[in-house]
N, C-alpha and C positions, 0 to 999 in steps of 0.2 A: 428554367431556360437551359437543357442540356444539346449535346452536338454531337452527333456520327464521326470521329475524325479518326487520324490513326494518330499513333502517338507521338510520336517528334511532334505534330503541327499542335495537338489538345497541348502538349505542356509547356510550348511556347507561346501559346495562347493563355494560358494558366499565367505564367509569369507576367505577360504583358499586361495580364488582367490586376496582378498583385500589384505591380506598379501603379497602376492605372488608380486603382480602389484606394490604395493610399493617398493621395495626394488628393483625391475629391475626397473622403473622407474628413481630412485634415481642411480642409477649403472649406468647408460645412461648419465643422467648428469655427476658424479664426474667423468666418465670414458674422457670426455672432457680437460679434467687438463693432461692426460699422457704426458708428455714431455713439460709440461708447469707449473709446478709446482714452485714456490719461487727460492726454493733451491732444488738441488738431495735428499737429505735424504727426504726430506717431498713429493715429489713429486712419492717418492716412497712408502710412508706411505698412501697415497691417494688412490695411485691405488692397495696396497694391500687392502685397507678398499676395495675398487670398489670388487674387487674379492671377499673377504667376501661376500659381500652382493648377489651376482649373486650364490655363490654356496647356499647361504639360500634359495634362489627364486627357483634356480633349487628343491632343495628340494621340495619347498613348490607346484611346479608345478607337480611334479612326483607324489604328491599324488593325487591333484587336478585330475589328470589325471585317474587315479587309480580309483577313486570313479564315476568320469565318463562314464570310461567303465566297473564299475564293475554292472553297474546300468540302462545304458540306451541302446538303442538295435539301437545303430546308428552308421559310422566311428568310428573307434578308431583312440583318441586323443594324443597327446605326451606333454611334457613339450613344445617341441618349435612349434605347430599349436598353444597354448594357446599363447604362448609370442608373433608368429610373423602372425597369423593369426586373429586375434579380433581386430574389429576397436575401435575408440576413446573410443564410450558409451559402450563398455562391458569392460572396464579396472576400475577395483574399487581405486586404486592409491588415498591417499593422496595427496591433493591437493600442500600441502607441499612441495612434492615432484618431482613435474612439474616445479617448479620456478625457473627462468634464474639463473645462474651459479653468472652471476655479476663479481664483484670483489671477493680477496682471504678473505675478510673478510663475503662475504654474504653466499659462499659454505661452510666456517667452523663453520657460525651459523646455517646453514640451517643443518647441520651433525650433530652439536650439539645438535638444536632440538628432532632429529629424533634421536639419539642412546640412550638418555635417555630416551624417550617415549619408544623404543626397549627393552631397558633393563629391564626396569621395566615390560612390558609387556611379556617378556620371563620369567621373575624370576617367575612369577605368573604362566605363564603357563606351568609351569615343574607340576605343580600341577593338571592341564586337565583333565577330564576324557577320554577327547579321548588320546590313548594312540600316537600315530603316532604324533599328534601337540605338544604334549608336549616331544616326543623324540627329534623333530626336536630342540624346545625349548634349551633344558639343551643341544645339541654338540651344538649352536649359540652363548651360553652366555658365552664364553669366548675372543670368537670374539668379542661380542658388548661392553665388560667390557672396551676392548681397547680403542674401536669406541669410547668409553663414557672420557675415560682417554684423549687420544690425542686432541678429538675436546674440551675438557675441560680446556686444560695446553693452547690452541690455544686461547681462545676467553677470558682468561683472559692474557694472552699476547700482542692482541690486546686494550683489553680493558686500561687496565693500562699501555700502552703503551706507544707511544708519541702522540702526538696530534692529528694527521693524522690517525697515525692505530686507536685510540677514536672515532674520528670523523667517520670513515668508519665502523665500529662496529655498531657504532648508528645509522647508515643512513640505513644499512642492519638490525636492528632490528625495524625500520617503516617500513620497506618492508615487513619482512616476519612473524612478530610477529599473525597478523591478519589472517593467516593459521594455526596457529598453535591449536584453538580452536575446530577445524573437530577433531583431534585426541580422543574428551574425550566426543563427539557427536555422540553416538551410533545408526547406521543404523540398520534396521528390522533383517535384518542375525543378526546381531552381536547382540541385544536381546533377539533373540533366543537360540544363544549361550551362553551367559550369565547364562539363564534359565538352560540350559541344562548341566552347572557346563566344560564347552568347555571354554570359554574366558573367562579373567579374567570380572569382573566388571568396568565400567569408569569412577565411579568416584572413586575411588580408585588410580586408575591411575594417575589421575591431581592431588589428593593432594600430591602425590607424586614426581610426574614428577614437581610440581611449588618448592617444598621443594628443590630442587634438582637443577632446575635453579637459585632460587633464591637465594641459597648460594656460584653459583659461579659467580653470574653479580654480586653478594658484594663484590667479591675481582675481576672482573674485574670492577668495579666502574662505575656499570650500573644501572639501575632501572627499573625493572618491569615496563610495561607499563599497565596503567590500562583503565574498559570499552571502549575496542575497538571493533568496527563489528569485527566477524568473520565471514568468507567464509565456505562454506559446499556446498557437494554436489561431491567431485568427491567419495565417496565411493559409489554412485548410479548410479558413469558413466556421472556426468555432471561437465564436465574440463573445464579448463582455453583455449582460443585457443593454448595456448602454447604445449598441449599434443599432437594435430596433429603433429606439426613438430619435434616430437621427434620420434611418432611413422614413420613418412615420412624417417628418417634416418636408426631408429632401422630396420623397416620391410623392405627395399628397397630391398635387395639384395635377401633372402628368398621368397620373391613377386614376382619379376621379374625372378628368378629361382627356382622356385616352388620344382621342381624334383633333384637338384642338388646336389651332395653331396660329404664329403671330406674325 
């Protein structure tokens, strides 16, 4: 699915799409936990987070979409030809965001990560000059304020826990820590939005978002892991193989019934 645009509109379409991809991506995962969750109350706290973030994406698609056909003289696009039509390399997705479910303590870091990088990246963005991302910004940030609270009371529960919830906390922060550095690794689009007073800036971002982690792995009696590789590359569309098989479930049924509808 490629587009004729010039360039300011393709790399703000690019961005809007990176947002966009992230957040359905991660929805696809947590949405795996429905009826599997610990306990009822949390398992219901999951899947409303999963809703939150699918209604943001929708958002973020309906614009996507918008700017597409308001620009290029080709099919008109929907929110869901973007979601369930683009194969692997046209998904800009955090990498983050592809990583296996694991155990209850690897999903509530992985949440953890991503709703304080969210948050922080929406409070800035209420300030945009596109007006449309930062609308979408300020109705999300009270959803992610949660996102940010629950998976926070979570991962120092684990953390300070007994021994076992410690131990799996830590084993899920070697795993996932080393994605976590793409977040504040700004691709071409996102430069240019930067430039163009659209995204916030990134590095603003990490010293925030570590300030922010780092005060709660102190009372979950954790510790920063330091100089690790970090992974990059799915916000250019270059995934883990893990993203085929999500998109292999996501898109199945839209695929094989193209035309279908309810």
């Amino acid at each position: 699915m490629s587009f004729i645009l010039n360039q300011s509109t393709n790399q703000l379409i690019n961005y809007t799409l990176h947002l966009a991809d992230s957040n359905l991506i991660l929805t696809q995962r947590n949405a795996a936990w429905c009826g599997h969750g610990p306990i009822l109350e949390q398992d219901i706290a999951i899947t409303n987070i999963t809703l939150d973030l699918i209604g943001q994406s929708r958002n973020l698609y309906q614009y996507a979409a918008s700017l597409i056909n308001n620009n290029a003289a080709s099919t008109a696009v929907t929110e869901d030809s973007l979601a369930y039509f683009r194969n692997e390399r046209e998904f800009k997705n955090l990498l983050l965001t592809e990583q296996e479910n694991g155990d209850w303590a690897k999903t509530i870091l992985r949440q953890f990560f991503y709703s304080v990088y969210q948050y922080i990246l929406y409070e800035k963005m209420q300030q945009s000059d596109n007006e449309q991302l930062a609308g979408i910004a300020a109705k999300s940030l009270k959803e992610v304020a949660y996102h940010v609270t629950w998976s926070s009371e979570w991962v120092v529960r684990l953390g300070d826990g007994t021994q076992e919830s410690h131990e799996r906390l830590q084993n899920a922060l070697k795993e996932l820590w080393s994605y976590t550095g793409e977040m504040f690794i700004p691709a071409d689009y996102e430069i240019e939005m930067i430039l163009a007073g659209i995204a916030p800036d990134a590095s603003f971002l990490k010293e925030a978002w570590l300030k922010k982690v780092a005060a709660v792995f102190e009372e979950a009696t954790l510790t920063l892991p330091q100089d690790v590789f970090m992974h990059i590359g799915g916000k250019n569309g270059v995934h883990t193989e893990k993203l085929g098989y999500i998109l292999a479930e996501l898109q199945y049924l839209p695929r094989t019934y193209p035309t279908a509808t309810w």
